[in-house]
N, C-alpha and C positions, 0 to 999 in steps of 0.2 A: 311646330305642328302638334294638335294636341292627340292624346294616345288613340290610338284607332282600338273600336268597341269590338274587345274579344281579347284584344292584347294590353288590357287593363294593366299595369302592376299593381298586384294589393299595397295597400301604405306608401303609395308614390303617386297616386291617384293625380296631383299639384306637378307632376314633372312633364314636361312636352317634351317631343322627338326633336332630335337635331336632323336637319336633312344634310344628307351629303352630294344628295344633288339633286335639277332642280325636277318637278314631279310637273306633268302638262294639266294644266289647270289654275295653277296659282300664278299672281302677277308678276312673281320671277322670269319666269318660264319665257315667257317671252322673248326679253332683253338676253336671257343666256342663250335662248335658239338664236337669235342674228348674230350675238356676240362668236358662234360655233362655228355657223355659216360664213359670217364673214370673213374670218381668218382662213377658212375652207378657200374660199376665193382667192384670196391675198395667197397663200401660197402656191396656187393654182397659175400665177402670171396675171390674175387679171386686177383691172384698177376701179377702184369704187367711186362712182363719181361726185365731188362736192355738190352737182347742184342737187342730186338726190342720192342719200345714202342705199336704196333698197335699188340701184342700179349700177350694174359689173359689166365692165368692156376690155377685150383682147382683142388687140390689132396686131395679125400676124405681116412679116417680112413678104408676102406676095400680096399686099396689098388686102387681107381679104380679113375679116372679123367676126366676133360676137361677141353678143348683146342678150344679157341674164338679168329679166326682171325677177325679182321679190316681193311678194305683196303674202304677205305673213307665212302660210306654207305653202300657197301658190308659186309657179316658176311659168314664166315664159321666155324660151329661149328664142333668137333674133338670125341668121347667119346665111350667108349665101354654100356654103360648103357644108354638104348633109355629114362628111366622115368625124368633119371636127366637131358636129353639134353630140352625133353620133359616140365620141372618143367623150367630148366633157359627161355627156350622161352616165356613160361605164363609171366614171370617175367619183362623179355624186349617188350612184350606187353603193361603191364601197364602203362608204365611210355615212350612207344616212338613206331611209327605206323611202324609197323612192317609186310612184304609180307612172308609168309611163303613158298617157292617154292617146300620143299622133298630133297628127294636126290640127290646131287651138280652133274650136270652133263655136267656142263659149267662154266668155270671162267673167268674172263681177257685174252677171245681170247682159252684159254684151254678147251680141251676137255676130262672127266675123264670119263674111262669105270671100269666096276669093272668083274673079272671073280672070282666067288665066290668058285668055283669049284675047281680050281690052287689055290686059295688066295692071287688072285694079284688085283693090284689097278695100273691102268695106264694112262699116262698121253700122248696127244696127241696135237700138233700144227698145223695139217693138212691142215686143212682151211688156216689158217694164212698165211702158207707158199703158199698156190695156190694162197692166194689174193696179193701177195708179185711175184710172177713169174707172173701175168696176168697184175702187172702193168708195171713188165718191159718188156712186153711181150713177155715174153717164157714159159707162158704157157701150148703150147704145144710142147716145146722142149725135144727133146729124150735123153736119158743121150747114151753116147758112150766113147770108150778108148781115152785116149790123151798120145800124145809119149811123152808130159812134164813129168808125171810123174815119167819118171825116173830120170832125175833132181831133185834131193830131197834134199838139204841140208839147213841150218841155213845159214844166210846169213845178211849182214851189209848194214845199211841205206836205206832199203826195199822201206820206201818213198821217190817217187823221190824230193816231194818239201822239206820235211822239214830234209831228210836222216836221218827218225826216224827207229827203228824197232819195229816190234811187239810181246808184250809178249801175254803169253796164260797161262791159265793153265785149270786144271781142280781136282774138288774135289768130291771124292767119299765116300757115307754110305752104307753099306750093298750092294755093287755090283750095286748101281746106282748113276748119277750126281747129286747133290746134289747145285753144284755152278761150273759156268763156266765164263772165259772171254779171249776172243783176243780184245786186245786193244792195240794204238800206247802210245808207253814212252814219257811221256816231255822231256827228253834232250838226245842229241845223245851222244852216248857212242861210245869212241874209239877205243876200242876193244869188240871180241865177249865174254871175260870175263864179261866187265862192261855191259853187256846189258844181261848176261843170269843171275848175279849177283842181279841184279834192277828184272831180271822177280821173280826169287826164293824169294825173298823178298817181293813182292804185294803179293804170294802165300800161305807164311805164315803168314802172318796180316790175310788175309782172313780164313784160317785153325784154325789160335790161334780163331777167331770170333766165325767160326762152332764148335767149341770146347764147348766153352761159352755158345752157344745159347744151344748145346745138352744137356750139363748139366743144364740148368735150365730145360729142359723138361723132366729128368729125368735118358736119357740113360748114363752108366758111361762105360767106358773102360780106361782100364792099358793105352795103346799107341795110338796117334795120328803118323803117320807115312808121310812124306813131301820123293816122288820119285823127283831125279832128275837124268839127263842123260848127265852130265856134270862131269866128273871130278874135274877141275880145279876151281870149283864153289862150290863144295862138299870143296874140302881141305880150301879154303877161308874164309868159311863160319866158318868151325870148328878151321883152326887156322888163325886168321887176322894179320898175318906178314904185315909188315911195308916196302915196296918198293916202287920205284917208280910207278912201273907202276898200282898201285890200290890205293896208299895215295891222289887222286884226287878226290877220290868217294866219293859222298856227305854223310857226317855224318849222314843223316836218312836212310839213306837203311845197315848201318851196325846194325841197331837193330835186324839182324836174327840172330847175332854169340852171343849177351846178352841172345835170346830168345833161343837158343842151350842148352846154357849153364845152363840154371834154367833147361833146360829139358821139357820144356813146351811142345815139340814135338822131333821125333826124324827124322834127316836124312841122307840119304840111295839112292844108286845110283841103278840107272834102267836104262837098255839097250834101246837106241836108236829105238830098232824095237817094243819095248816093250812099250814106251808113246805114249799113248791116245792122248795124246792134240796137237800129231802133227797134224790131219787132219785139226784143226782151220785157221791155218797160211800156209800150206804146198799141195801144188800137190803134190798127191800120186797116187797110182795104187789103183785100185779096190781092190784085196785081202788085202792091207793094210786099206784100209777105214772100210771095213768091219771088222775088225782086232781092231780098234777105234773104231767101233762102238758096237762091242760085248761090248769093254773093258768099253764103256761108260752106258752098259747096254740100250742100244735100241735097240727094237725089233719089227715085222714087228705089222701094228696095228691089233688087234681085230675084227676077222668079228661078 
């Protein structure tokens, strides 16, 4: 670090500071705060989980747990027992200055309502999305029908510059989203095999991951189940015959017929009218949005 202005030394003017430790603000800083916290945890009982490092789990002997996000100096704690959540705070107290706020009723932009009554816990982006339409200003724009809508189908080279398409998918726990993405593909595919082929593939990387992350936290189930609405991308998948017109496909995107095969997940075709994750990618009609959006589990917000 170079001399800070006042604590000059005459004729050393060419010498910078050795820091002995790390100062918040520089890119150190960082990696030594998790690296702190971490070990904080770890000697704490509790275990850091591979599928995401910036989450810590203790499962005590009566069955009962918790659950410590990090999200830089954010904390969200998790736990049906208020003494234990209670006892770990005391604990991250002593050893790092801690604001204690209550009950998370904000996070990165989210807004969490709880109706105790139903025994729901819900999550809302409301704000976000006004501060996102006011910048491009439509604000107060009225939603109405559009005759596009009935034009609905999968379609080739969607972008006009780079004539990529976009995959989408979405994945579901207990009747809600859990992980979502429309995103453009790195390379165009020449048929609408090899691009629905390449999206089924991101979807189950991401799936076999949710899989992983749930059982560290505990939930197990027999089946992981992967919908697709493809035919032709179903048989592919399950048997990888050798033809021309798919021996082109880049050797990393056939790791889903290996990942079949162990059984890691199972897949299963679904009806066209029947996927959710068309409204990402696709002008629809209203009754079909609404249709996606049951199926995504969102519901009007909480008064």
């Amino acid at each position: 670090m170079e001399q800070l202005e006042g604590f000059i030394i005459k004729g050393k003017e060419h010498l910078v500071c050795w820091l002995k430790k790390s100062l918040y603000g520089f890119k150190q800083a960082l990696r030594q705060w998790y690296k702190k916290f971490d070990s904080f945890m770890i000697e704490h009982g509790y275990d850091r989980t591979t599928s995401d490092h910036c989450l810590f789990v203790k499962k005590f002997f009566d069955g009962e747990f918790i659950i410590l996000l990090l999200y830089v100096d954010d904390m969200l704690i998790v736990g049906h027992d208020t003494s234990k959540i209670d006892k770990l705070k005391k604990e991250l107290s002593k050893s790092f200055e801690i604001k204690d706020l209550g009950p998370t009723s904000q996070i990165l932009g989210i807004k969490i309502s709880r109706d105790k009554t139903n025994g729901k816990l819900c999550l809302s982006q409301k704000s976000y999305i006004e501060k996102v339409l006011d910048k491009l200003n439509m604000g107060k724009a009225k939603p109405m029908s559009s005759s596009l809508g009935r034009f609905t189908d999968a379609y080739m080279a969607g972008d006009v510059d780079s004539r990529k398409i976009t995959s989408r998918y979405l994945i579901t726990f207990s009747g809600r989203v859990m992980s979502w993405q429309p995103r453009l593909q790195k390379c165009v595919a020449l048929s609408t095999t090899e691009a629905e082929y390449i999206t089924i593939t991101k979807a189950s990387k991401e799936l076999l991951w949710m899989k992983k992350f749930l059982q560290e936290l505990g939930p197990q189930q027999e089946r992981y189940l992967l919908y697709y609405d493809s035919q032709s991308v179903i048989h592919l998948s399950k048997n990888p015959t050798f033809h021309s017109r798919s021996k082109h496909i880049g050797v990393r995107y056939h790791w889903i017929c290996d990942a079949l095969e162990t059984k890691n997940f199972c897949l299963e075709k679904i009806h066209i009218d029947e996927n959710g994750s068309n409204m990402m990618t696709k002008p629809i009609p209203i009754e079909k949005l609404q249709f996606c959006r049951k199926q995504a589990g969102l519901v009007e917000p909480l008064t």
